[in-house]
TIFIMI-59865 format. One record per residue (C-alpha): residue in one letter; x, y negated, z negated. Coordinates in nm, 3 decimals, padded with zeros to 5 digits. Last residue first. Layout:
+--------+---------+---------+---------+
! residu !    east !   north !      up !
+--------+---------+---------+---------+
!      A !       X !       Y !       Z !
...
+--------+---------+---------+---------+
END
This chain:
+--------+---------+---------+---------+
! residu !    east !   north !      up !
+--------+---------+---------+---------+
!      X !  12.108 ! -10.316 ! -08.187 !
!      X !  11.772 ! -10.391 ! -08.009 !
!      X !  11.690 ! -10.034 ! -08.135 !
!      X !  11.358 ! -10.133 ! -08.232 !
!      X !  11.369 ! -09.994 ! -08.568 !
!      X !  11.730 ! -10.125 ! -08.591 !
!      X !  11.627 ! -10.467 ! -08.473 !
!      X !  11.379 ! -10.495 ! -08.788 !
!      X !  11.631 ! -10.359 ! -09.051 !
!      X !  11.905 ! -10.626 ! -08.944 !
!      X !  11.650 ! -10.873 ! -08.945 !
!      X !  11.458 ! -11.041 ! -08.672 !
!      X !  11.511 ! -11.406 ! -08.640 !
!      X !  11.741 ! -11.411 ! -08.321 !
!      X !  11.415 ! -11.241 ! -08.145 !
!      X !  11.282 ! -11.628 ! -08.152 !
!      X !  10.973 ! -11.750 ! -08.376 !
!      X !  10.895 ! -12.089 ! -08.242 !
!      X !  11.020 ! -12.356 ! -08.579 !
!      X !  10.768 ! -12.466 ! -08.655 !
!      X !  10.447 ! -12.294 ! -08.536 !
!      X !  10.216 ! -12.240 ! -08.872 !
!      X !  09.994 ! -11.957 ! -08.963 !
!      X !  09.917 ! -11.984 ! -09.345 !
!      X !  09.857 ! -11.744 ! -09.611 !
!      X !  09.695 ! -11.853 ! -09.888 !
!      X !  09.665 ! -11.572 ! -10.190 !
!      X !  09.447 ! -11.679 ! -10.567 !
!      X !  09.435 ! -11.533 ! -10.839 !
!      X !  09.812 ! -11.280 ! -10.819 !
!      X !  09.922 ! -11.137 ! -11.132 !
!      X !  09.915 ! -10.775 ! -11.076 !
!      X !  09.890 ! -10.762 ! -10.670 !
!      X !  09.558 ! -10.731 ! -10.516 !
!      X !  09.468 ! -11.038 ! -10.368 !
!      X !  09.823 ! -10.995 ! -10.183 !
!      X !  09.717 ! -10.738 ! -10.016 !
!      X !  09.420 ! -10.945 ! -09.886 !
!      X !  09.642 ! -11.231 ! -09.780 !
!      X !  09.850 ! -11.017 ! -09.612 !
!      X !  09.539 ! -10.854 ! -09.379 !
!      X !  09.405 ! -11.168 ! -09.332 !
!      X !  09.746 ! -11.322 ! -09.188 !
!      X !  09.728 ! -11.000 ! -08.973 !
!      X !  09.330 ! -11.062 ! -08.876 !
!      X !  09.396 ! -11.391 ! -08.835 !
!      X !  09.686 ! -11.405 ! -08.588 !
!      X !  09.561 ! -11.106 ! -08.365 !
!      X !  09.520 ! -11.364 ! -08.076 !
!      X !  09.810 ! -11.397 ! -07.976 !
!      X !  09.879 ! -11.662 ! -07.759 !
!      X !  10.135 ! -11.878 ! -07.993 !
!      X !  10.378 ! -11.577 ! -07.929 !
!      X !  10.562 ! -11.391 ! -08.211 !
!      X !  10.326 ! -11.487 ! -08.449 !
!      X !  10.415 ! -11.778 ! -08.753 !
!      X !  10.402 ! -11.747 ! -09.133 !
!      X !  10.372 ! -11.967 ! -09.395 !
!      X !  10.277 ! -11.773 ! -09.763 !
!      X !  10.133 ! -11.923 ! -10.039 !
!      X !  10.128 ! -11.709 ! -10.369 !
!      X !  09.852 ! -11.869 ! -10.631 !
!      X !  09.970 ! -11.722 ! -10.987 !
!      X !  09.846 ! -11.582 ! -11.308 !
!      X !  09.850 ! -11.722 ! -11.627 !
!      X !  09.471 ! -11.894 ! -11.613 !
!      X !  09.608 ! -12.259 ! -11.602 !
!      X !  09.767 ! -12.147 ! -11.228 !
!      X !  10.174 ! -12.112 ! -11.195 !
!      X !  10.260 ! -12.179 ! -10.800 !
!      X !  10.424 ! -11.936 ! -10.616 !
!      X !  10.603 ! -11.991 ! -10.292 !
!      X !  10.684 ! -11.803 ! -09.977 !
!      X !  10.812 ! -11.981 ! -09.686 !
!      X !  10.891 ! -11.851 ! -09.340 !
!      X !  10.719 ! -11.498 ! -09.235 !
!      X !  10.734 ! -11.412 ! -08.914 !
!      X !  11.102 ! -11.318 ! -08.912 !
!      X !  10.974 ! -10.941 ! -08.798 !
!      X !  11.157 ! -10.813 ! -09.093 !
!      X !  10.881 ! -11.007 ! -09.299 !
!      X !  10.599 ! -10.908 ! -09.041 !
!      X !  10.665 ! -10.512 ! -09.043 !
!      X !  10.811 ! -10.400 ! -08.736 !
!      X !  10.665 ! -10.081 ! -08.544 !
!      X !  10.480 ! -10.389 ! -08.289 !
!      X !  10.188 ! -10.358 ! -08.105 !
!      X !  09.945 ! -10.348 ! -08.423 !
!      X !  10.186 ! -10.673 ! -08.587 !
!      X !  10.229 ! -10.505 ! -08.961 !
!      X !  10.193 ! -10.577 ! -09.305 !
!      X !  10.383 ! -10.320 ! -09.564 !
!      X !  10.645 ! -10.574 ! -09.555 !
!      X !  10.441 ! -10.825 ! -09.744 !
!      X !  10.389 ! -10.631 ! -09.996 !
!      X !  10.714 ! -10.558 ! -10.054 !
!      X !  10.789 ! -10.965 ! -10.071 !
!      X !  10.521 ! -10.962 ! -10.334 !
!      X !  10.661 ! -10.744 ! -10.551 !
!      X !  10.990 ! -10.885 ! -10.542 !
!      X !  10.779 ! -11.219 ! -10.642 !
!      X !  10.651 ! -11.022 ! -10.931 !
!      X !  10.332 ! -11.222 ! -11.076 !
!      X !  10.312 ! -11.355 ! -11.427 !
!      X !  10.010 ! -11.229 ! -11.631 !
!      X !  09.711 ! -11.072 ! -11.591 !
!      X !  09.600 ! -10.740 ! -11.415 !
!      X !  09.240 ! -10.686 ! -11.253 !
!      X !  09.313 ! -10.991 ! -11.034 !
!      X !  09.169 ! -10.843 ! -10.733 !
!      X !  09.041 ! -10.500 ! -10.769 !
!      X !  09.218 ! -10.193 ! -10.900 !
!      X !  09.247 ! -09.910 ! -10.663 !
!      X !  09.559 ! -09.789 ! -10.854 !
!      X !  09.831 ! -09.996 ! -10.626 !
!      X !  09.601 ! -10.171 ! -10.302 !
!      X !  09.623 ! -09.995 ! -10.016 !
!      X !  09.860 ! -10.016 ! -09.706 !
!      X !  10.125 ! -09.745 ! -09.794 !
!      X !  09.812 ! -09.524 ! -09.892 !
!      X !  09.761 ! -09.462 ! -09.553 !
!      X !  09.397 ! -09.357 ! -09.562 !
!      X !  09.309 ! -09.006 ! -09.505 !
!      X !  09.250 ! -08.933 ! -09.096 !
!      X !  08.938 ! -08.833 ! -08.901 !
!      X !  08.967 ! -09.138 ! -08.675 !
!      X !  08.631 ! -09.246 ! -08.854 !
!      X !  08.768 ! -09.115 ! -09.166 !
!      X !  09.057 ! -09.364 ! -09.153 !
!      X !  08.735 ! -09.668 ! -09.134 !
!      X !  08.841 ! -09.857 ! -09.462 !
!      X !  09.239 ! -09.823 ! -09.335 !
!      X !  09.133 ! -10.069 ! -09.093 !
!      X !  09.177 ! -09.985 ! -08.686 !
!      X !  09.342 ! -10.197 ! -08.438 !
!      X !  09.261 ! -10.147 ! -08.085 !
!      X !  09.449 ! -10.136 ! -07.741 !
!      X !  09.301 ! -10.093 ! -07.421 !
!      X !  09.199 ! -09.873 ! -07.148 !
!      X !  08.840 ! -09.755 ! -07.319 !
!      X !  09.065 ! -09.625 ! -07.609 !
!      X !  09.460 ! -09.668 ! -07.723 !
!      X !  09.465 ! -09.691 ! -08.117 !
!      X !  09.625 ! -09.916 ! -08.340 !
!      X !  09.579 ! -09.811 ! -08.756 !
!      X !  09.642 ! -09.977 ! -09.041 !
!      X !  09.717 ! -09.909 ! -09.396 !
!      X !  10.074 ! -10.032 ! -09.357 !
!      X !  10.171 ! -09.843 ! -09.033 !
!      X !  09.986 ! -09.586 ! -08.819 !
!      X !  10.083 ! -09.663 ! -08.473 !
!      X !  09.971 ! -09.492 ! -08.092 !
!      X !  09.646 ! -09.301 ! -08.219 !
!      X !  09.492 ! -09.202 ! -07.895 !
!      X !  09.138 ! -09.195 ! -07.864 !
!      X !  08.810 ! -09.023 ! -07.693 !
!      X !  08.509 ! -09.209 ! -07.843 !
!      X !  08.241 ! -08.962 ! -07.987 !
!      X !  08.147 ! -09.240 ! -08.233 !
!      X !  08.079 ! -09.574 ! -08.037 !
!      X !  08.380 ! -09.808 ! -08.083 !
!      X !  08.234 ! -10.145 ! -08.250 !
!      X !  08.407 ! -10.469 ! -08.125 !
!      X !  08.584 ! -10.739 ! -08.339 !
!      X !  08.780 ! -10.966 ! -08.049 !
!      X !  09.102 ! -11.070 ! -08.190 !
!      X !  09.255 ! -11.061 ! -07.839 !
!      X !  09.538 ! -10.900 ! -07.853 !
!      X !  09.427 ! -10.589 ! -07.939 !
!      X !  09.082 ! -10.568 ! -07.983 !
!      X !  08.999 ! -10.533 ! -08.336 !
!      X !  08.776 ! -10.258 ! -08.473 !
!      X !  08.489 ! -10.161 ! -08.590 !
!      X !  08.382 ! -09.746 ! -08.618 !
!      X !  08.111 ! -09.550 ! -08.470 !
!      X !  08.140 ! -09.199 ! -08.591 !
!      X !  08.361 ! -08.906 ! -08.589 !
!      X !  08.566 ! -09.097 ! -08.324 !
!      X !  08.744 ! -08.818 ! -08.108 !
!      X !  09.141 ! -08.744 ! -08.139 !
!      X !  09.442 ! -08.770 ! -07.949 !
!      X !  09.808 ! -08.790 ! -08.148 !
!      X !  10.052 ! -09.027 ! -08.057 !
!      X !  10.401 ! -08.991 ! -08.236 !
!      X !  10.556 ! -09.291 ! -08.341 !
!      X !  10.410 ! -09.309 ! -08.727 !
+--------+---------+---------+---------+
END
Protein backbone atom coordinates (compact mmCIF):
# COMPACT_ATOMS: atom_id res chain seq x y z
CA UNK A 1 0.00 0.00 0.00
CA UNK A 2 1.12 3.81 -1.15
CA UNK A 3 -1.81 5.56 -0.21
CA UNK A 4 -1.83 7.11 3.42
CA UNK A 5 -4.85 6.79 5.20
CA UNK A 6 -5.39 8.67 8.88
CA UNK A 7 -6.80 6.83 11.60
CA UNK A 8 -6.94 6.85 15.65
CA UNK A 9 -5.26 4.00 17.81
CA UNK A 10 -8.17 1.88 19.17
CA UNK A 11 -5.93 1.06 21.95
CA UNK A 12 -2.39 1.32 23.10
CA UNK A 13 -0.28 -0.55 20.77
CA UNK A 14 3.93 -1.33 20.65
CA UNK A 15 5.80 -0.38 18.16
CA UNK A 16 9.24 0.29 16.70
CA UNK A 17 10.62 3.63 16.26
CA UNK A 18 11.73 4.09 12.99
CA UNK A 19 15.12 4.14 12.64
CA UNK A 20 16.02 3.80 15.75
CA UNK A 21 14.89 0.34 16.98
CA UNK A 22 13.51 1.90 20.00
CA UNK A 23 10.22 -0.37 21.18
CA UNK A 24 7.79 2.35 22.49
CA UNK A 25 4.03 1.94 23.37
CA UNK A 26 1.60 4.46 21.35
CA UNK A 27 -1.17 5.43 23.81
CA UNK A 28 -4.64 4.41 22.26
CA UNK A 29 -6.45 7.53 20.95
CA UNK A 30 -3.15 8.34 19.00
CA UNK A 31 -3.84 10.35 15.79
CA UNK A 32 -1.89 8.33 12.83
CA UNK A 33 -1.08 8.10 9.38
CA UNK A 34 -0.59 4.75 7.83
CA UNK A 35 2.28 5.56 5.19
CA UNK A 36 3.21 1.46 4.16
CA UNK A 37 1.41 -1.70 4.65
CA UNK A 38 3.73 -4.39 3.23
CA UNK A 39 4.50 -8.02 4.32
CA UNK A 40 2.42 -8.17 7.49
CA UNK A 41 3.75 -4.93 8.66
CA UNK A 42 2.75 -1.76 9.14
CA UNK A 43 4.86 1.99 9.26
CA UNK A 44 2.92 4.69 10.52
CA UNK A 45 3.66 8.55 10.84
CA UNK A 46 2.62 9.67 14.68
CA UNK A 47 4.04 12.08 17.39
CA UNK A 48 6.39 13.51 14.30
CA UNK A 49 8.04 10.33 13.55
CA UNK A 50 7.99 7.17 11.94
CA UNK A 51 6.82 3.77 13.52
CA UNK A 52 6.61 0.25 12.55
CA UNK A 53 3.63 -1.64 13.50
CA UNK A 54 3.33 -5.79 13.77
CA UNK A 55 0.65 -7.47 12.01
CA UNK A 56 -0.25 -8.89 15.85
CA UNK A 57 -1.47 -5.25 16.74
CA UNK A 58 -3.64 -4.58 12.93
CA UNK A 59 -6.68 -4.13 15.19
CA UNK A 60 -4.99 -1.48 17.07
CA UNK A 61 -4.80 0.60 13.71
CA UNK A 62 -8.29 -0.81 13.15
CA UNK A 63 -7.11 -2.88 10.17
CA UNK A 64 -7.29 -6.99 9.42
CA UNK A 65 -3.92 -8.43 9.28
CA UNK A 66 -2.07 -8.53 5.97
CA UNK A 67 -2.20 -11.95 5.34
CA UNK A 68 0.84 -11.49 2.85
CA UNK A 69 2.99 -11.40 6.08
CA UNK A 70 1.49 -14.41 8.10
CA UNK A 71 2.40 -17.62 8.45
CA UNK A 72 0.49 -20.25 5.57
CA UNK A 73 -2.65 -21.99 7.58
CA UNK A 74 -1.76 -20.53 11.04
CA UNK A 75 0.26 -23.54 11.74
CA UNK A 76 3.06 -23.11 14.23
CA UNK A 77 6.68 -23.62 13.76
CA UNK A 78 7.66 -26.88 12.43
CA UNK A 79 4.08 -28.23 12.31
CA UNK A 80 5.03 -29.84 8.79
CA UNK A 81 7.98 -32.37 8.29
CA UNK A 82 10.04 -33.09 5.68
CA UNK A 83 12.43 -31.37 3.19
CA UNK A 84 12.08 -27.63 2.98
CA UNK A 85 11.29 -25.65 -0.43
CA UNK A 86 14.14 -23.33 -1.02
CA UNK A 87 11.73 -21.45 -3.70
CA UNK A 88 9.62 -21.25 -0.82
CA UNK A 89 11.89 -19.75 1.19
CA UNK A 90 13.18 -17.16 -1.20
CA UNK A 91 9.22 -15.96 -1.34
CA UNK A 92 9.29 -15.66 2.03
CA UNK A 93 11.86 -13.72 2.15
CA UNK A 94 10.43 -11.20 -0.22
CA UNK A 95 7.41 -10.69 1.77
CA UNK A 96 10.03 -8.90 4.39
CA UNK A 97 10.27 -5.38 4.16
CA UNK A 98 12.67 -2.21 5.25
CA UNK A 99 9.46 0.15 7.02
CA UNK A 100 10.90 3.26 4.94
CA UNK A 101 11.41 1.47 2.01
CA UNK A 102 8.31 -0.16 -0.65
CA UNK A 103 11.18 -2.80 -1.54
CA UNK A 104 11.14 -6.09 -0.13
CA UNK A 105 14.73 -7.10 1.37
CA UNK A 106 15.68 -9.78 -1.37
CA UNK A 107 15.00 -7.23 -4.31
CA UNK A 108 16.50 -4.75 -2.01
CA UNK A 109 20.06 -6.79 -2.53
CA UNK A 110 20.10 -7.14 1.25
CA UNK A 111 20.09 -10.47 1.32
CA UNK A 112 23.55 -12.35 0.33
CA UNK A 113 23.74 -16.05 1.09
CA UNK A 114 21.06 -18.43 1.71
CA UNK A 115 21.87 -21.97 2.66
CA UNK A 116 20.15 -25.00 4.01
CA UNK A 117 21.61 -27.44 5.99
CA UNK A 118 19.81 -31.11 6.36
CA UNK A 119 19.12 -31.61 10.37
CA UNK A 120 18.89 -35.56 11.85
CA UNK A 121 15.11 -34.75 12.38
CA UNK A 122 14.33 -34.35 8.31
CA UNK A 123 13.78 -30.92 8.30
CA UNK A 124 16.18 -28.14 7.66
CA UNK A 125 18.16 -25.11 9.42
CA UNK A 126 17.93 -22.10 6.61
CA UNK A 127 20.77 -19.47 7.29
CA UNK A 128 20.36 -16.38 5.79
CA UNK A 129 23.31 -13.30 5.59
CA UNK A 130 21.95 -10.19 5.03
CA UNK A 131 23.20 -6.60 5.28
CA UNK A 132 21.00 -2.94 5.77
CA UNK A 133 21.22 -0.33 3.46
CA UNK A 134 23.24 1.86 5.88
CA UNK A 135 25.37 0.42 8.84
CA UNK A 136 23.31 3.17 11.05
CA UNK A 137 20.12 1.74 10.98
CA UNK A 138 18.90 0.79 13.65
CA UNK A 139 15.86 -1.33 12.45
CA UNK A 140 18.41 -4.22 11.70
CA UNK A 141 17.01 -6.64 14.28
CA UNK A 142 13.66 -6.20 14.18
CA UNK A 143 13.76 -6.89 10.09
CA UNK A 144 16.30 -9.80 10.45
CA UNK A 145 13.71 -10.86 13.31
CA UNK A 146 10.95 -10.48 11.28
CA UNK A 147 12.63 -13.07 8.42
CA UNK A 148 13.75 -15.30 10.78
CA UNK A 149 10.29 -15.64 12.23
CA UNK A 150 8.70 -16.29 8.78
CA UNK A 151 10.96 -18.54 8.18
CA UNK A 152 10.10 -20.52 11.57
CA UNK A 153 7.04 -21.15 9.91
CA UNK A 154 7.73 -22.63 6.63
CA UNK A 155 6.92 -26.58 6.07
CA UNK A 156 10.20 -28.05 6.75
CA UNK A 157 12.07 -25.42 8.38
CA UNK A 158 13.53 -26.36 12.58
CA UNK A 159 15.59 -24.10 13.01
CA UNK A 160 16.01 -20.13 10.96
CA UNK A 161 19.47 -17.94 11.52
CA UNK A 162 19.49 -14.93 9.93
CA UNK A 163 22.54 -12.97 10.09
CA UNK A 164 23.41 -9.19 9.59
CA UNK A 165 26.80 -8.99 8.12
CA UNK A 166 28.67 -5.83 6.27
CA UNK A 167 30.73 -7.34 3.42
CA UNK A 168 30.47 -6.26 0.79
CA UNK A 169 28.49 -2.35 1.71
CA UNK A 170 25.15 -2.76 0.10
CA UNK A 171 25.26 -0.20 -2.99
CA UNK A 172 21.94 0.89 -5.12
CA UNK A 173 23.86 -1.17 -8.06
CA UNK A 174 22.50 -4.29 -6.09
CA UNK A 175 18.87 -3.68 -6.40
CA UNK A 176 17.05 -5.83 -8.85
CA UNK A 177 15.32 -5.13 -11.86
CA UNK A 178 11.91 -5.54 -9.86
CA UNK A 179 13.26 -3.41 -6.91
CA UNK A 180 14.33 -0.24 -9.12
CA UNK A 181 11.06 -0.47 -10.96
CA UNK A 182 9.06 0.00 -7.72
CA UNK A 183 11.16 2.89 -7.03
CA UNK A 184 11.23 4.16 -10.40
CA UNK A 185 15.09 4.47 -10.32
CA UNK A 186 14.72 3.03 -13.89
Amino acid sequence: MHNVSSVELTRDCEAVQIPSGTAVTLPAGTPVDITQTLGGTYTIHAQGGLYRVAAKDADALNLQPDATGTQAGGETPAQKEGPVDEKLVWETLKSCYDPEIPVNIVDLGLVYDLHLEPLPSGNSLVSVKMTLTAPGCGMGATIAGDAQQKLLYLPGVEEAVVEIVWDPPWHQSMITEQGRKVLGIE
